[in-house]
C-alpha positions in Angstrom: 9.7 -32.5 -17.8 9.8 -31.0 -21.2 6.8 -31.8 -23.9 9.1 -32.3 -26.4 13.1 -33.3 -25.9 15.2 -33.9 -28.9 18.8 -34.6 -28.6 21.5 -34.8 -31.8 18.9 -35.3 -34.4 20.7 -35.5 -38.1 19.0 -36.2 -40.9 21.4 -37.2 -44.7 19.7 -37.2 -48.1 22.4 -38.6 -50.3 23.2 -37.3 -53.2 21.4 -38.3 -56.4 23.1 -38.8 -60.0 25.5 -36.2 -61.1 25.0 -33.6 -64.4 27.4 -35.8 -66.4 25.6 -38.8 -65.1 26.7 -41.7 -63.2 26.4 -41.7 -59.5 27.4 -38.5 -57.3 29.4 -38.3 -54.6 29.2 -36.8 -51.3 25.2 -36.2 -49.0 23.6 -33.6 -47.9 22.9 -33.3 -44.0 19.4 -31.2 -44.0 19.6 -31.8 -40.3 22.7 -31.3 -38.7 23.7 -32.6 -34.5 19.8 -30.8 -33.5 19.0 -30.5 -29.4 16.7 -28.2 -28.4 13.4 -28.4 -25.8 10.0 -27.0 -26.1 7.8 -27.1 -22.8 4.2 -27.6 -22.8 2.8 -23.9 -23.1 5.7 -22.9 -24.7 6.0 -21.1 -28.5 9.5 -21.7 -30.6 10.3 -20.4 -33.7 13.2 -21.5 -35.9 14.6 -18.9 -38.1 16.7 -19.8 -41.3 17.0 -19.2 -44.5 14.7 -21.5 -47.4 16.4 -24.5 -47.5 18.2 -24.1 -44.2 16.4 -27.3 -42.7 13.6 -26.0 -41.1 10.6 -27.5 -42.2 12.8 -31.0 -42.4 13.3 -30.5 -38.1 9.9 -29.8 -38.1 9.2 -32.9 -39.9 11.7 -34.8 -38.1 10.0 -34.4 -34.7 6.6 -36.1 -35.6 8.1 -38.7 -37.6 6.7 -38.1 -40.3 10.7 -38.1 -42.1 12.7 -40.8 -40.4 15.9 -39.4 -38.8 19.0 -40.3 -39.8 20.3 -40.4 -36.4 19.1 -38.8 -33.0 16.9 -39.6 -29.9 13.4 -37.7 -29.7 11.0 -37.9 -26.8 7.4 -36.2 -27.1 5.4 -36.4 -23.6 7.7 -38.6 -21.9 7.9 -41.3 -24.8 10.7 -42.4 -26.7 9.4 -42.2 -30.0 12.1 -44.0 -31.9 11.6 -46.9 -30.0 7.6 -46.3 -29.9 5.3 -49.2 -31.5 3.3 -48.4 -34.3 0.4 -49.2 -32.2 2.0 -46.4 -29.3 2.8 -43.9 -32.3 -0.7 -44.3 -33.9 -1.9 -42.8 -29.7 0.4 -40.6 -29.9 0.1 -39.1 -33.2 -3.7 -37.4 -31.8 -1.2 -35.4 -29.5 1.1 -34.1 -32.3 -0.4 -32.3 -35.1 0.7 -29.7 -37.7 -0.1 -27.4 -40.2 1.2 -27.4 -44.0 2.9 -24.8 -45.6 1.0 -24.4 -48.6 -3.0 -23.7 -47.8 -3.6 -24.9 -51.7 -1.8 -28.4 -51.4 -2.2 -29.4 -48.3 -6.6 -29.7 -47.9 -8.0 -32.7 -50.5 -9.6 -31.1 -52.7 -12.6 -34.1 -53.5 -13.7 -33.3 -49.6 -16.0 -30.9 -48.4 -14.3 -28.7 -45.7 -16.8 -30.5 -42.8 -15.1 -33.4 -44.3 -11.6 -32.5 -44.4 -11.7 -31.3 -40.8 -13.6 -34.6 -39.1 -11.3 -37.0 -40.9 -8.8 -36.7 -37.4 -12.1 -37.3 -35.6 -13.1 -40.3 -37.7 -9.5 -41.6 -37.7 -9.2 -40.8 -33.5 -12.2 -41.2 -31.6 -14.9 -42.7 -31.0 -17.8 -40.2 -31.2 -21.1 -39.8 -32.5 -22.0 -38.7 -36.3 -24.0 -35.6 -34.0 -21.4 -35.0 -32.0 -18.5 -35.1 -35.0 -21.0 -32.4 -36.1 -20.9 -30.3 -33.4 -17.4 -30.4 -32.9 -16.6 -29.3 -36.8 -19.0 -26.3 -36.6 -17.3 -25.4 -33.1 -13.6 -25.3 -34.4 -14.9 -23.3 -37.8 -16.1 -20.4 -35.6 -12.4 -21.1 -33.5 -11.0 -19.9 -36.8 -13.1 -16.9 -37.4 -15.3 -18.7 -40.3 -18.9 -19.6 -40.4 -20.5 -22.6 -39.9 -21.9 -22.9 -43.5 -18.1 -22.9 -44.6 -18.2 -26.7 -43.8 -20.9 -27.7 -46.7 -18.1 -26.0 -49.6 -14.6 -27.4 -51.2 -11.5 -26.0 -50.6 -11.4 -24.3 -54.3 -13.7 -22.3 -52.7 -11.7 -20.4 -50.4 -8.9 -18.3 -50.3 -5.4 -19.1 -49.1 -5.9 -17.0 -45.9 -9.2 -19.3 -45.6 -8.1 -22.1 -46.4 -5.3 -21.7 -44.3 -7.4 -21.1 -41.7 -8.9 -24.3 -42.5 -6.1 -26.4 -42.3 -5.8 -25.0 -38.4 -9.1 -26.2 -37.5 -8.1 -29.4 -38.6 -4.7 -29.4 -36.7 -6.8 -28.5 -33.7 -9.8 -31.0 -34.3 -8.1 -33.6 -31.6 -7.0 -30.9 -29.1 -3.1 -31.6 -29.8 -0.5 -30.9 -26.9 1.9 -30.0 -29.7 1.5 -27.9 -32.9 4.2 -27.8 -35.9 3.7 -25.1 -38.1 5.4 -25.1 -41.2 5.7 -21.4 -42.1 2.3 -21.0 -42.2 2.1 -17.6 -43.8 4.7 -18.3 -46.2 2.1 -18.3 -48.9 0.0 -15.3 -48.0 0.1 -11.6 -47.8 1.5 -9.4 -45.7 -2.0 -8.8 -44.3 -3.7 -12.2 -44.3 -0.3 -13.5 -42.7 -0.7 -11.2 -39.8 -4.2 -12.3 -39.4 -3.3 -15.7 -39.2 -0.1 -15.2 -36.7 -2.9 -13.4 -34.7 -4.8 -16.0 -34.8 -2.9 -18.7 -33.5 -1.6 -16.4 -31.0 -5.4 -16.6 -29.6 -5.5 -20.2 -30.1 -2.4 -21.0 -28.2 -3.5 -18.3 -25.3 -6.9 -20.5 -25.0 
């Protein structure tokens, strides 16, 4: 059975006021009639050009934008018929990571902070133990454990990217969304990153 089934998914903005005001006509389908499956394991990428839809799928799959129309199952559930209490369970399972590595970490936390908040939200664990498992997913990401006393403003975008994967990984998640993840960085730092999750994923 597939991790992740999605079958005719459509998602229509409509469209807002026209130039000459007054109301415009017509929608916009970001999300056009999508099936596709993903096994457990298994890496898919979604080519497009910006503004082709991709991040919206991407988006679409965890429920974090309502579909317009479209069945999705993650792990056997159906999660447009899923409780919130069933979708709160199985949200620890479905993480992602942001686009933009400046906009997507709080900037009032502390790293240590920013990557426990899944932990605090998800399980019940000790303060030690929340501890522990911070400074273990730091060195995951190839930064040191004193990384988790500093704010994000701190970093650069490759760290703080790097950041925002620990976090994404803090609950051990059977699936993984990322939204262009590089998008934002060099040539360089992107390839250190793509290598990075290519580790990640292999562990």
């Amino acid at each position: 059975m597939p991790l992740v089934e999605v079958h005719n998914l459509t998602k229509v903005y409509p469209l807002g006021e026209s130039i000459f005001g007054g109301a415009a006509h017509g929608e916009v389908r970001a999300v056009d009639d999508v099936s596709l499956t993903i096994d457990a394991g298994e890496t898919l990428g979604l080519v497009g050009e910006s503004g082709s839809g991709k991040s919206t799928l991407g988006r679409l799959i965890l429920l974090l934008t309502e579909p317009s129309s479209g069945k999705i199952r993650f792990d056997g559930h159906d999660l447009m018929a899923a409780s919130h209490r069933e979708m709160r369970r199985l949200r620890r399972d479905m993480q992602i990571i942001f686009q933009d590595p400046f906009g997507s970490l709080d900037p009032r936390l502390r790293v240590d902070d920013i990557i426990a908040e899944p932990l605090i939200i998800h399980e019940r664990i000790s303060a030690n133990s929340r501890r522990e498992r911070v400074a273990q997913l730091l060195r995951a990401v190839g930064m040191d454990g004193s990384a988790g006393s500093r704010f994000p403003h701190e970093f650069s975008g490759g760290q703080r990217q790097r950041i925002g994967i620990a976090r994404a990984l803090a609950l051990r998640p059977k699936f993984i969304v990322a939204d262009e993840p590089v998008s934002a960085l060099d040539v360089s730092v992107g390839a250190q990153i793509v290598n990075l999750l290519a580790r990640l994923q292999r562990e």
